[in-house]
Backbone bond lengths (Angstrom), bond angles and torsions (degrees), N, CA, C in turn:
res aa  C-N    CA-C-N  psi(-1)  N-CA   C-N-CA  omega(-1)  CA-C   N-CA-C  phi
1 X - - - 1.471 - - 1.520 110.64 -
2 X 1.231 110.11 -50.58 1.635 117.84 154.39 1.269 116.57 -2.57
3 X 1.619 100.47 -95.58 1.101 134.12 169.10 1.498 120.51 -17.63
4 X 1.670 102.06 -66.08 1.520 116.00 163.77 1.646 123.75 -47.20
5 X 1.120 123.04 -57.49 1.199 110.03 166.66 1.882 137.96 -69.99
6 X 1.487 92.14 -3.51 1.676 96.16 -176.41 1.591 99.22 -98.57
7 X 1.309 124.28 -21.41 1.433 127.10 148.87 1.431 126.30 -49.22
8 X 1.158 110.12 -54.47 1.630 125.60 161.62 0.986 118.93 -35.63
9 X 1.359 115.02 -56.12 1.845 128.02 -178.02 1.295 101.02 -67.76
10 X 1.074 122.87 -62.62 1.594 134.25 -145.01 1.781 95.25 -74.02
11 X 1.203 91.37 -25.06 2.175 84.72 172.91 1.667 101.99 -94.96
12 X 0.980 126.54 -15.94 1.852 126.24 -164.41 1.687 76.18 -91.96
13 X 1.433 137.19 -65.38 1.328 118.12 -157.06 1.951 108.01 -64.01
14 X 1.450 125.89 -21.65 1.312 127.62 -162.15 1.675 87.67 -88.67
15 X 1.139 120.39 -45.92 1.869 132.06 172.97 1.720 96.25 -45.25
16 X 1.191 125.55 -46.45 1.501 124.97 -162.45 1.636 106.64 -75.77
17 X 1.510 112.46 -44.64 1.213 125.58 -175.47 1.517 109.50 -61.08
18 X 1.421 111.49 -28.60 1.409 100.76 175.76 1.712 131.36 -79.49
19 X 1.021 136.34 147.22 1.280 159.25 -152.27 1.932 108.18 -90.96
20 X 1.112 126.81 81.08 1.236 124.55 163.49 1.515 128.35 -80.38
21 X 1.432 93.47 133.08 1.789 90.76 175.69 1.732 99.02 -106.40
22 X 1.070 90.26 167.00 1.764 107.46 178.56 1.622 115.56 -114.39
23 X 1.544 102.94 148.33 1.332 96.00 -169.54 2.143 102.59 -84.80
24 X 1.270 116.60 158.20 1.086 108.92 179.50 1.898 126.21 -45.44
25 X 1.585 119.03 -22.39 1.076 120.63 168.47 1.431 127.02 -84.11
26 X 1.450 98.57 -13.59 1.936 106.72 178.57 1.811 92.11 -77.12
27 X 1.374 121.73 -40.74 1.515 112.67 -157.21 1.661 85.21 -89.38
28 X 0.946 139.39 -39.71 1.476 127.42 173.05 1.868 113.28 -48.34
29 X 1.649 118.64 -50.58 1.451 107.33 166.11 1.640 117.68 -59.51
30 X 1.587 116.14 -33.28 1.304 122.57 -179.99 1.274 118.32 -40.07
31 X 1.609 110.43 -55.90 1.581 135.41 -139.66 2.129 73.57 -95.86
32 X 1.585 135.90 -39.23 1.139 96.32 174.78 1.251 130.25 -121.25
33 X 1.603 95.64 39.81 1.782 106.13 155.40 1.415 99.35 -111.90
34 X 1.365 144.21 0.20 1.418 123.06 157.28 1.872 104.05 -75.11
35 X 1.378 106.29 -23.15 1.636 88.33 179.34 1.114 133.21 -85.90
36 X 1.670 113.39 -15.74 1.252 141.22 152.31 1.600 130.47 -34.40
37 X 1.288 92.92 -56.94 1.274 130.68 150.45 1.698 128.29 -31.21
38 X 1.478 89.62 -62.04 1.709 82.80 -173.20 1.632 96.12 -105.12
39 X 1.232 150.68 54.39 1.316 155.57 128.41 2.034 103.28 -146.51
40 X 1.431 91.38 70.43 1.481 105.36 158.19 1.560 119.94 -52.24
41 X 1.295 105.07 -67.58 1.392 112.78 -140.61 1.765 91.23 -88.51
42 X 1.376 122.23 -38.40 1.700 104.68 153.03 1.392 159.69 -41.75
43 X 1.632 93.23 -27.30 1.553 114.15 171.47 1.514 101.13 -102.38
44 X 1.719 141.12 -13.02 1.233 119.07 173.45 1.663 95.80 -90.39
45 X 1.350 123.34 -30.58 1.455 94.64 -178.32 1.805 123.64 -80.57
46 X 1.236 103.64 -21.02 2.025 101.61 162.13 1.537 95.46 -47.81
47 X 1.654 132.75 -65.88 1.180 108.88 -151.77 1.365 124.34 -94.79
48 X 1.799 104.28 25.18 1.635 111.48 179.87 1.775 101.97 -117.20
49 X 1.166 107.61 -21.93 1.497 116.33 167.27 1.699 115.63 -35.39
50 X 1.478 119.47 107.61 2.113 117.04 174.75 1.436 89.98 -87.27
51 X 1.347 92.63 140.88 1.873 118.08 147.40 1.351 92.73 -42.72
52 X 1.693 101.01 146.74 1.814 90.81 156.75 1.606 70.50 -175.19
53 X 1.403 89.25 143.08 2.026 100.05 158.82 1.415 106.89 -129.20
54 X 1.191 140.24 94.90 1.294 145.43 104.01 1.386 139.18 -2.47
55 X 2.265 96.65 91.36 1.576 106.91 177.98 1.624 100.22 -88.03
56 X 1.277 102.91 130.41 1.697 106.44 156.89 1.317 124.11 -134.26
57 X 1.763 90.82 127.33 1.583 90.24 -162.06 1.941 96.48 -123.69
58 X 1.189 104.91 163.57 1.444 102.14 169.33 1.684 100.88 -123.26
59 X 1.767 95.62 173.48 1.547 109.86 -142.25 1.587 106.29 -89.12
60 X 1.685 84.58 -24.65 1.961 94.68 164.57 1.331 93.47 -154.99
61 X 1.904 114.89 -154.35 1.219 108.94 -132.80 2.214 79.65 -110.03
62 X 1.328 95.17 156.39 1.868 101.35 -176.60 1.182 113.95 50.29
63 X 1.728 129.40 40.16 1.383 134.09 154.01 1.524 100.68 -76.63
64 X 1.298 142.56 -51.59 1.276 137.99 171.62 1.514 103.85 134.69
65 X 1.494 124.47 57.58 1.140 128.11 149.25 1.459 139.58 -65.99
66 X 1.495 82.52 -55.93 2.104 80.13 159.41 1.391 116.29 -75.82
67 X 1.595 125.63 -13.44 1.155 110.56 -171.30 1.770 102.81 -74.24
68 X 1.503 104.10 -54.70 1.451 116.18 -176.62 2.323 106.13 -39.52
69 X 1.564 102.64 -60.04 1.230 101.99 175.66 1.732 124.27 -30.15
70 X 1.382 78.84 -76.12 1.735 108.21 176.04 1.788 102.18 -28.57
71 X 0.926 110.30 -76.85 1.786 131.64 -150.17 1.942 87.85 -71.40
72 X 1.522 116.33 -38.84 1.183 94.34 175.53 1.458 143.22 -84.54
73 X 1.531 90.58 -27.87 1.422 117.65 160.58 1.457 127.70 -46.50
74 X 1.516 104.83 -18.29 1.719 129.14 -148.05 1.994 84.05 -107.75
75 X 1.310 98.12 -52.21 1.618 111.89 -176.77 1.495 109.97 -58.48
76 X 1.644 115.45 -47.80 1.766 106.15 -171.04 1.153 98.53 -73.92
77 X 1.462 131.31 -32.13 1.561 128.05 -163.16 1.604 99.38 -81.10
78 X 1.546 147.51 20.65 1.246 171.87 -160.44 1.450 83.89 -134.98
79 X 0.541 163.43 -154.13 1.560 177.03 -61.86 1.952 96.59 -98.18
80 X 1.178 119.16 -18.98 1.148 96.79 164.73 2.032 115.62 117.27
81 X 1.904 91.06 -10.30 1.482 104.76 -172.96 1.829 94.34 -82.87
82 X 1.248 116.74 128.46 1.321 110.66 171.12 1.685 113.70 -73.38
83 X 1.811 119.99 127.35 0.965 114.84 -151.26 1.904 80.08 -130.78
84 X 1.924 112.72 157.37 1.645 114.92 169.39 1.995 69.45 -117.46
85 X 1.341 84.81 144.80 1.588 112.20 137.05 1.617 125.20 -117.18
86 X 1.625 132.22 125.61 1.214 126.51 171.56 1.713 85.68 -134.58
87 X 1.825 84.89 -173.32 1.832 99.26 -177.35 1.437 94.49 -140.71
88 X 1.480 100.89 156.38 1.811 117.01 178.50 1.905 95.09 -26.90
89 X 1.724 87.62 125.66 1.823 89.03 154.37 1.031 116.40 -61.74
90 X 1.861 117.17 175.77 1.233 121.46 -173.12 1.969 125.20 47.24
91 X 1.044 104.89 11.21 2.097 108.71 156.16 1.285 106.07 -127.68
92 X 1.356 87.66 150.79 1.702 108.08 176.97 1.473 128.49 -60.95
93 X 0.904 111.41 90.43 1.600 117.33 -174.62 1.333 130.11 1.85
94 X 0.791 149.25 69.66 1.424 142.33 162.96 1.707 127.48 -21.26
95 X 1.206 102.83 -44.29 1.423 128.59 -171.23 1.710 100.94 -78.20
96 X 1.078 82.64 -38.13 2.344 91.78 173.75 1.411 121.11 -40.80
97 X 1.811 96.56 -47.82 0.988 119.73 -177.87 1.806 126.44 -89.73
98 X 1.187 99.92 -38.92 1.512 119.54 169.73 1.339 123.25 -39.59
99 X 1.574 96.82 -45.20 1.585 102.30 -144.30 1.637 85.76 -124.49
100 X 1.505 126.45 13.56 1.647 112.56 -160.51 1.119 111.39 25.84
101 X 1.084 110.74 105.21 1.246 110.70 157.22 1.274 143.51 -104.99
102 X 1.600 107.36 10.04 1.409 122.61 177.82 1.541 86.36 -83.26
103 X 1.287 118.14 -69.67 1.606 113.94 -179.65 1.084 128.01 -16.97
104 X 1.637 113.77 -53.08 1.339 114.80 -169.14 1.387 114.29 -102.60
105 X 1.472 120.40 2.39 1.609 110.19 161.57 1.550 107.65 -110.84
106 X 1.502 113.24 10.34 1.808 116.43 169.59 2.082 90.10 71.31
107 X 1.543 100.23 -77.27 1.468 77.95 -170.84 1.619 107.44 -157.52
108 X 1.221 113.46 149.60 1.737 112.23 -171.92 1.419 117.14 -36.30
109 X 0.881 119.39 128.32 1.769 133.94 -175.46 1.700 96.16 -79.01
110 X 1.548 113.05 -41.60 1.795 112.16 -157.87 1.330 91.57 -169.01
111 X 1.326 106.40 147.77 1.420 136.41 -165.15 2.012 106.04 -103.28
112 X 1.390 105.60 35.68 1.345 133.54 -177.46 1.359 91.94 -88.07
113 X 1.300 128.48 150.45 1.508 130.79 -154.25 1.675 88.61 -102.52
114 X 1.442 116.52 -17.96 1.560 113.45 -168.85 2.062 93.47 -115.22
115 X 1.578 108.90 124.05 1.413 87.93 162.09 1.446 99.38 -124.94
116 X 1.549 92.74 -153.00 2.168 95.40 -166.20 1.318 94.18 -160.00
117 X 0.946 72.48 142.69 2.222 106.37 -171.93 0.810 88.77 -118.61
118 X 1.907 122.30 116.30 1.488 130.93 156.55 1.711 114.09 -85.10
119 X 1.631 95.08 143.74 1.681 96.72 175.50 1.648 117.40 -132.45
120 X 0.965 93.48 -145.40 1.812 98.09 176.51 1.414 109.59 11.80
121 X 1.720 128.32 79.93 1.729 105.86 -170.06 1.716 109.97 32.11
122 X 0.964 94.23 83.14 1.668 107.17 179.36 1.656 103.64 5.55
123 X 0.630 138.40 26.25 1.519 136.78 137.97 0.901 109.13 -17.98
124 X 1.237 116.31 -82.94 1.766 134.82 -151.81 1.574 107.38 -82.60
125 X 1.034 126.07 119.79 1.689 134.03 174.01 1.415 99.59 -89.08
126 X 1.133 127.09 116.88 1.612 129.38 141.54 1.531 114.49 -92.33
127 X 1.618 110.19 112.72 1.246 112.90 165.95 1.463 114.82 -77.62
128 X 1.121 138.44 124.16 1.497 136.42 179.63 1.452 128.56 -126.99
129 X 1.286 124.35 86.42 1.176 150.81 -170.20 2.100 103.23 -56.90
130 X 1.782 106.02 76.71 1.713 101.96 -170.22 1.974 107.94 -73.54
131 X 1.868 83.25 134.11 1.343 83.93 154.90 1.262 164.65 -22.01
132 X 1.354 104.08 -26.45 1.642 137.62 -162.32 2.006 93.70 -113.94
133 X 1.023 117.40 15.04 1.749 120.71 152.54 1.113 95.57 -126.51
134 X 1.528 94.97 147.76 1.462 134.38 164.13 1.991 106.93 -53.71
135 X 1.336 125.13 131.19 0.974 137.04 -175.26 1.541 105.38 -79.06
136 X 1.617 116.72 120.23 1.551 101.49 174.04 1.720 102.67 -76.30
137 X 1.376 103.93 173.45 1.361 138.09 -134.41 1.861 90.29 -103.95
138 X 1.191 129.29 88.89 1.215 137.24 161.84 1.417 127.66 27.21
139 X 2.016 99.84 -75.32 1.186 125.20 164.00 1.378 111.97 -40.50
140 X 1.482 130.02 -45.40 1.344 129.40 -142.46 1.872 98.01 -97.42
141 X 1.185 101.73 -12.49 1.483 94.80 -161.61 1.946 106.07 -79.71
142 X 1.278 103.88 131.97 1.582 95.00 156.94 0.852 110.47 -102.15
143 X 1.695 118.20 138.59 1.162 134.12 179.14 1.307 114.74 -70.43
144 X 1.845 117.60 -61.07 1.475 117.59 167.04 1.557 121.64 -35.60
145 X 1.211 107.70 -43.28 1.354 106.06 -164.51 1.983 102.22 -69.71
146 X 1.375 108.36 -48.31 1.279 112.63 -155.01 1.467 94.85 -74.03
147 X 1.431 128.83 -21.53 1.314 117.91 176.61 1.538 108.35 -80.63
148 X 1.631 130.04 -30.06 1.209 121.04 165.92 1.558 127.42 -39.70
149 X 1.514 98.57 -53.00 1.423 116.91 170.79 1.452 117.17 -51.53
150 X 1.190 125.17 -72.15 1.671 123.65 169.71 1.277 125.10 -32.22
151 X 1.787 107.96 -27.17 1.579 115.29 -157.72 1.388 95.33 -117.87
152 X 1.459 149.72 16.14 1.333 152.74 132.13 1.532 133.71 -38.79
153 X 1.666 93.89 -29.94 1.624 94.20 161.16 1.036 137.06 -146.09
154 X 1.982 113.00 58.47 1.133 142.80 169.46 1.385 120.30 179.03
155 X 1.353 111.69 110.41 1.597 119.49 162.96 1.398 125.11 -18.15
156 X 1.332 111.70 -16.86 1.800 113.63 -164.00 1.180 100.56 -140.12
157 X 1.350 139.69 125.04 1.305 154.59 -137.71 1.245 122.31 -172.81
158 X 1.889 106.61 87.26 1.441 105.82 -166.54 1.507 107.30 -102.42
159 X 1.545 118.59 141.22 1.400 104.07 167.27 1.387 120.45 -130.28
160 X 0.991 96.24 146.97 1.826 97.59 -161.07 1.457 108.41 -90.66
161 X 1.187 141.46 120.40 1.302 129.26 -135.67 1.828 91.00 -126.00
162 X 1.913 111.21 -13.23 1.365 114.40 -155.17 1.263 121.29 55.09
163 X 1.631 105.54 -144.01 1.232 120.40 164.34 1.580 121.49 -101.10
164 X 1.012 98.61 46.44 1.569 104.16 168.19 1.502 127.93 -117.68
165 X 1.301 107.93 47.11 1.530 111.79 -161.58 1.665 93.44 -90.61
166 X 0.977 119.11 18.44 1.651 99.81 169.60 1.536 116.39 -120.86
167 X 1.389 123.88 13.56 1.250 143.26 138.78 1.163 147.53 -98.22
168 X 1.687 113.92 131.84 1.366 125.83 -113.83 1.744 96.76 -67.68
169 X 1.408 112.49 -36.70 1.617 86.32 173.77 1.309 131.59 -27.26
170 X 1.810 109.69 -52.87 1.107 103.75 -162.58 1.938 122.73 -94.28
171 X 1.700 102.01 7.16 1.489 136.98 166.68 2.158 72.91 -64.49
172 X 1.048 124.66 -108.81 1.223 132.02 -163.26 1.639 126.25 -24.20
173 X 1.280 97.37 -19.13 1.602 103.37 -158.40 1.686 91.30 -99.41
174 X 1.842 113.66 -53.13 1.570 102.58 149.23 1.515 151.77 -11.68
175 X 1.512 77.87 -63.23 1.641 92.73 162.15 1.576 131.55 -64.44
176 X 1.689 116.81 -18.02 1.289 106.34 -165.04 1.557 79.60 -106.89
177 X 0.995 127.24 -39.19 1.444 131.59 -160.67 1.402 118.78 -38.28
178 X 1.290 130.87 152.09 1.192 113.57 170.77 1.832 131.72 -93.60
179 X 1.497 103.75 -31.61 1.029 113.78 144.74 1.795 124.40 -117.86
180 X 1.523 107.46 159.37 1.451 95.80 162.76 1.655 118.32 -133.88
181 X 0.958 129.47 132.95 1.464 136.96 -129.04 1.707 81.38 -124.33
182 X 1.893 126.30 101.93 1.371 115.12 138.94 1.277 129.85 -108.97
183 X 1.572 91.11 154.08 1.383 108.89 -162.54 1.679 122.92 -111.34
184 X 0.902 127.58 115.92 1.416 154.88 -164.61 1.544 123.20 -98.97
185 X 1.105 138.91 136.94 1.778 134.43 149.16 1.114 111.17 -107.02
186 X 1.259 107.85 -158.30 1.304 147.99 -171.29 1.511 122.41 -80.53
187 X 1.269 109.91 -1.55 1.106 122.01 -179.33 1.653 112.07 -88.96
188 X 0.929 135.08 92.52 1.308 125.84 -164.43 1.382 107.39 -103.42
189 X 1.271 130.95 -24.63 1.594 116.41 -179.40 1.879 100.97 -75.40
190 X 1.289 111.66 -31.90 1.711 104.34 156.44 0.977 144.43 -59.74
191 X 1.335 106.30 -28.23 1.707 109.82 168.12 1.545 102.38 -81.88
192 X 1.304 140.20 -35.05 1.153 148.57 -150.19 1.811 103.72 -73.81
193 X 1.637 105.03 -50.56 1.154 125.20 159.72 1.580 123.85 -43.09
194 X 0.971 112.97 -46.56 1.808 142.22 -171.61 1.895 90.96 -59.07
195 X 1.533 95.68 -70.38 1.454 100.82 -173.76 1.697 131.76 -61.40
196 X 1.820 93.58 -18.98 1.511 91.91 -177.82 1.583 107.37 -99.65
197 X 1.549 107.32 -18.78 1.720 108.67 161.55 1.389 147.50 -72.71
198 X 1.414 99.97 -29.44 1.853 135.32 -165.97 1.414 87.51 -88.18
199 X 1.093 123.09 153.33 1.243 142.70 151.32 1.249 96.58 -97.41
200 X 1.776 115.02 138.70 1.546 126.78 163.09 0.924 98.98 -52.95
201 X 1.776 110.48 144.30 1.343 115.68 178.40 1.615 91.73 -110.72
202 X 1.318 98.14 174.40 2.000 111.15 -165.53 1.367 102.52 -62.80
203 X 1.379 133.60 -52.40 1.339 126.77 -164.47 1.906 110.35 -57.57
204 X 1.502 92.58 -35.50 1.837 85.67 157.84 0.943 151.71 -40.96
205 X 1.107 97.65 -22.68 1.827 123.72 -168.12 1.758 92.12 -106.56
206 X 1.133 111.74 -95.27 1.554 133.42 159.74 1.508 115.32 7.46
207 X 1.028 108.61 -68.16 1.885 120.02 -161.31 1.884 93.84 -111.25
208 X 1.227 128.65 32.99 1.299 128.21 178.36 1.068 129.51 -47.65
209 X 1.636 94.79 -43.92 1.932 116.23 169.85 1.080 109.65 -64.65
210 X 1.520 138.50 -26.41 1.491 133.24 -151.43 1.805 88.69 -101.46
211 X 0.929 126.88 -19.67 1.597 125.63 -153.24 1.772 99.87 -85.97
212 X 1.770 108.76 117.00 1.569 107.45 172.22 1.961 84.14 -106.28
213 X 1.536 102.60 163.92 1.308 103.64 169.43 1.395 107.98 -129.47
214 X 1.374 129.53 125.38 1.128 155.19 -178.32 1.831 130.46 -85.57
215 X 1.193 121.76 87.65 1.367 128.41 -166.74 1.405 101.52 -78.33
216 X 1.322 119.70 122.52 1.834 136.88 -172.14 1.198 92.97 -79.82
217 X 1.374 123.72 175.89 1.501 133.85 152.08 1.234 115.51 25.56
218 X 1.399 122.62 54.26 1.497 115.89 -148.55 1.901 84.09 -111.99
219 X 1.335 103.85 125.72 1.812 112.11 160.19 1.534 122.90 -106.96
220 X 1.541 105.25 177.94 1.129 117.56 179.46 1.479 114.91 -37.97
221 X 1.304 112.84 -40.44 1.726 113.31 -151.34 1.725 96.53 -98.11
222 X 1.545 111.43 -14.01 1.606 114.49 -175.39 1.640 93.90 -78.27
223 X 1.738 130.01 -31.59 1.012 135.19 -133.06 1.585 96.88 -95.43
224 X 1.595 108.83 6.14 1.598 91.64 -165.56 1.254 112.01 -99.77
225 X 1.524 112.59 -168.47 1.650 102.39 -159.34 1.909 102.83 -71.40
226 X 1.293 116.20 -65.42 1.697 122.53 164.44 1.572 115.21 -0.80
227 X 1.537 110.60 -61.03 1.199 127.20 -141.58 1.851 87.25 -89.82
228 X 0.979 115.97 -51.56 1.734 135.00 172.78 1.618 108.67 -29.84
229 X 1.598 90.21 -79.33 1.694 96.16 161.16 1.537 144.26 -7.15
230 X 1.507 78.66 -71.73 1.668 113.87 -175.03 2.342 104.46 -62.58
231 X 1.298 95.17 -43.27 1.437 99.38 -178.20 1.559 93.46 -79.64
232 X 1.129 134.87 -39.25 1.062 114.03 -179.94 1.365 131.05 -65.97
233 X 1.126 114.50 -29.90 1.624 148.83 157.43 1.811 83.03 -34.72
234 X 1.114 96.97 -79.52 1.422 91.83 -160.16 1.589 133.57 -53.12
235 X 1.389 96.35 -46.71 1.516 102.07 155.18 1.434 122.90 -58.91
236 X 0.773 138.20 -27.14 1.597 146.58 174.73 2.124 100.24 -52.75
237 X 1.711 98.66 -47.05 1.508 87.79 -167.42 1.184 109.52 -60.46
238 X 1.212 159.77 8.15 1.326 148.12 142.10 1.613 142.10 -106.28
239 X 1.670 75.93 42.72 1.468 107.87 156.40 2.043 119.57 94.37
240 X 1.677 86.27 -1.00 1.614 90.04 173.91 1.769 83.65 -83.44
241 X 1.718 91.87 152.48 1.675 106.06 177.78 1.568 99.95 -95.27
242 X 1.214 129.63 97.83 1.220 118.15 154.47 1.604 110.61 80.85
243 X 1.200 123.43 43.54 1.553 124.99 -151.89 1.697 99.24 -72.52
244 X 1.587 121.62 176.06 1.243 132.93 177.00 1.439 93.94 -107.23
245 X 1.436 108.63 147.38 1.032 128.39 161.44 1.764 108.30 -93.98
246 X 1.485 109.07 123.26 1.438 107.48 -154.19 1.810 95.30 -102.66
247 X 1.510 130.39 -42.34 1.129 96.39 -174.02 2.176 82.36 -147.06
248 X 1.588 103.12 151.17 1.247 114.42 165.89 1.499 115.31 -116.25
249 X 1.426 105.65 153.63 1.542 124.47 -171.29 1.284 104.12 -143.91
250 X 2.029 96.41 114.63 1.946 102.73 -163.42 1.738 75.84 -57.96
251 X 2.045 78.02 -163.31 1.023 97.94 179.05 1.673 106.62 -79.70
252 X 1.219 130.24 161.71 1.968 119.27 161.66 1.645 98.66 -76.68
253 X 1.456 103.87 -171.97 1.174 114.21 153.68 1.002 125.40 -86.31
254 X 1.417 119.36 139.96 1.652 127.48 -159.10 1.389 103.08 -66.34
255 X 1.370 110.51 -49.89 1.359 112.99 179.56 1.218 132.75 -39.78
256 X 1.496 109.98 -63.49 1.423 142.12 173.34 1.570 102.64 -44.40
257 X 1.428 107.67 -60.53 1.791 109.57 169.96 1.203 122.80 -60.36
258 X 1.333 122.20 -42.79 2.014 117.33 172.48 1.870 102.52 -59.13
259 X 1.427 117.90 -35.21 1.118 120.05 -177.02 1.502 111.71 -71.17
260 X 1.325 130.23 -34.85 1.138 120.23 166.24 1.763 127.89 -77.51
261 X 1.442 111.06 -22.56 1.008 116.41 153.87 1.904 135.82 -63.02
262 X 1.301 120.57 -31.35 1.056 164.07 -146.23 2.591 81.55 -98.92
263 X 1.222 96.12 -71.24 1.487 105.71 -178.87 1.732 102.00 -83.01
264 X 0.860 118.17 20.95 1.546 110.02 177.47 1.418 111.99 51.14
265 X 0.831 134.58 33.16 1.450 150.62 -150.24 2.024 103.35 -113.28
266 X 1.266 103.67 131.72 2.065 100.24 147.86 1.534 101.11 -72.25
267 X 1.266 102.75 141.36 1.119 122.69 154.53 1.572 109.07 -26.95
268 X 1.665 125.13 -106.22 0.715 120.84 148.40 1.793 146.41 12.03
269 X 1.129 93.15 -40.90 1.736 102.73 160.83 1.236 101.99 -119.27
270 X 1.170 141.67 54.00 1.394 146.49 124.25 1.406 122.11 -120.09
271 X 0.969 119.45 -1.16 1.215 134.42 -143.31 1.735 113.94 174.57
272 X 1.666 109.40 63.50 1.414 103.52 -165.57 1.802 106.92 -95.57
273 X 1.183 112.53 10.46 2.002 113.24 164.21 1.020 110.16 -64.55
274 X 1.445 127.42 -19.44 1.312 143.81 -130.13 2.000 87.66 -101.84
275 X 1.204 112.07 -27.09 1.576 123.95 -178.77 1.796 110.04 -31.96
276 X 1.643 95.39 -62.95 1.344 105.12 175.36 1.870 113.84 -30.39
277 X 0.963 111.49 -65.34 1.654 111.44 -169.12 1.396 104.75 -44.94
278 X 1.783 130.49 -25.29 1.625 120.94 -166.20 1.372 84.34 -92.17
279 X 1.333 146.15 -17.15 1.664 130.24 -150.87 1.363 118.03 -61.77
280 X 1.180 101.39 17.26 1.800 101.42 175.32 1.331 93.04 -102.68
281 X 1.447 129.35 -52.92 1.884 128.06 -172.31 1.482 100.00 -82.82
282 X 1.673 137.24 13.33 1.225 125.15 162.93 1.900 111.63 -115.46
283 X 1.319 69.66 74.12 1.643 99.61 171.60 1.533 136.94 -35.43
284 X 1.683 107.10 -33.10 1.227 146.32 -156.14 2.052 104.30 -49.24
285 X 1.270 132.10 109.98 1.500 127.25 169.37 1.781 96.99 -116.13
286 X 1.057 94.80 140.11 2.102 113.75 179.23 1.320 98.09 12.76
287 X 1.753 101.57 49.14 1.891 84.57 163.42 1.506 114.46 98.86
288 X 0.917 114.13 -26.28 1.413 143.80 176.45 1.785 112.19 -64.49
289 X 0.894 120.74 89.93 1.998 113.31 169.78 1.474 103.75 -81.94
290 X 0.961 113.48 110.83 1.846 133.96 -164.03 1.695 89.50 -82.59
């Protein structure tokens, strides 16, 4: 056995000493699995990245739809997934105002009725529909089309729909969407109200599968089983049976939030510790949007 292995060696070290050349197609695969190589984790997450467009709307007005959008949109494009954020055509920007945006682009690039505020290492697309154009005309707008357009240069495509989910844009934008994300607080004699006044509107019924529901400012004492019930109770009266509540978001700190509001700021980019509280809607595995 000896023997056997000092033979072994003694040909693997004379095998080593020798000098190989490569034919021009071995150093051509070489040259692009060493490049492969040294940006791994960039080329597996482009090709694990899903399409997905993401409507999020809330159930009335300052439940935290744009906030939830905004701050998450702000979070995947942090990790490196290229993400657009826009809001229902035809309303006045929110984001115009939010985020100044005269401030932070100094000054109009193009007299294009839609511009864009890059963020996170341009990651993040903000489409921003400025005040200072004329609003097209309802009738005229296609929805398919204008969401094609927005969603051409990024896999992840959130739209902030507010509280306007009972106009027909956003009846349309439902429909193409892949998910639609509502958003709710703490306010429960308002939502309670909502459900026994509102008539369900169609996309309720319609897009049932697509619908996650999202608890705002949600605390310890909202989180218990009683309190769960009771909202569910409520959502149920328009015809979901008993729905799940799919993801909660405590409350932030008030402070921290008037302060980011206050600097025109996301949350989140003023305040990025603050991440932890979304880690239930930041879904994200090797690149992967589950």
């Amino acid at each position: 056995m000896f023997h056997q292995m000092s033979r072994f060696v003694s040909k693997f070290r004379d095998l080593e000493q020798q000098e190989f050349t490569h034919t021009s197609e071995e150093e051509r695969q070489w040259r692009l699995l060493k490049e492969k190589l040294a940006s791994p984790h960039t080329v597996e997450q482009q090709e694990a990245i899903i399409r997905k467009c993401i409507a999020v709307t809330s159930l009335y007005p300052q439940a935290g739809a744009s906030f939830v959008a905004g701050n998450i949109a702000y979070a995947w494009a942090g990790q490196g997934i290229p993400v657009t954020l826009c809001e229902m055509p035809n309303q006045t920007s929110y984001f115009y105002f939010a985020l100044d945006y005269e401030r932070r682009v100094r000054s109009l690039k193009n007299f294009s009725p839609t511009s864009l505020l890059l963020m996170q290492n341009n990651q993040l697309r903000i489409q921003i529909d400025t005040p200072f154009h004329g609003q097209q005309e309802s009738s005229r707008m296609d929805i398919a089309n204008w969401i094609l357009r927005v969603s051409k240069d990024s896999p992840i495509v959130f739209i902030d729909i507010s509280s306007h989910w009972n106009q027909s844009e956003a009846r349309q934008i439902f429909e193409i969407a892949d998910e639609v994300w509502v958003v709710f607080d703490t306010d429960i004699a308002r939502l309670t109200r909502l459900f026994l006044v509102e008539t369900a509107p169609s996309w309720w019924v319609t897009e049932k599968s697509k619908l996650r529901f999202i608890a705002n400012k949600w605390n310890a004492h909202f989180a218990r089983s009683t309190v769960m019930k009771k909202v569910k109770g409520t959502l149920s009266l328009w015809g979901q049976t008993f729905p799940q509540i799919d993801y909660q978001i405590p409350l932030v700190d008030e402070e921290k939030a008037a302060m980011a509001h206050v600097k025109a700021n996301f949350l989140l980019e003023l305040f990025p510790e603050q991440e932890s509280e979304f880690q239930s809607l930041i879904y994200a595995h090797k690149g992967r949007v589950l």
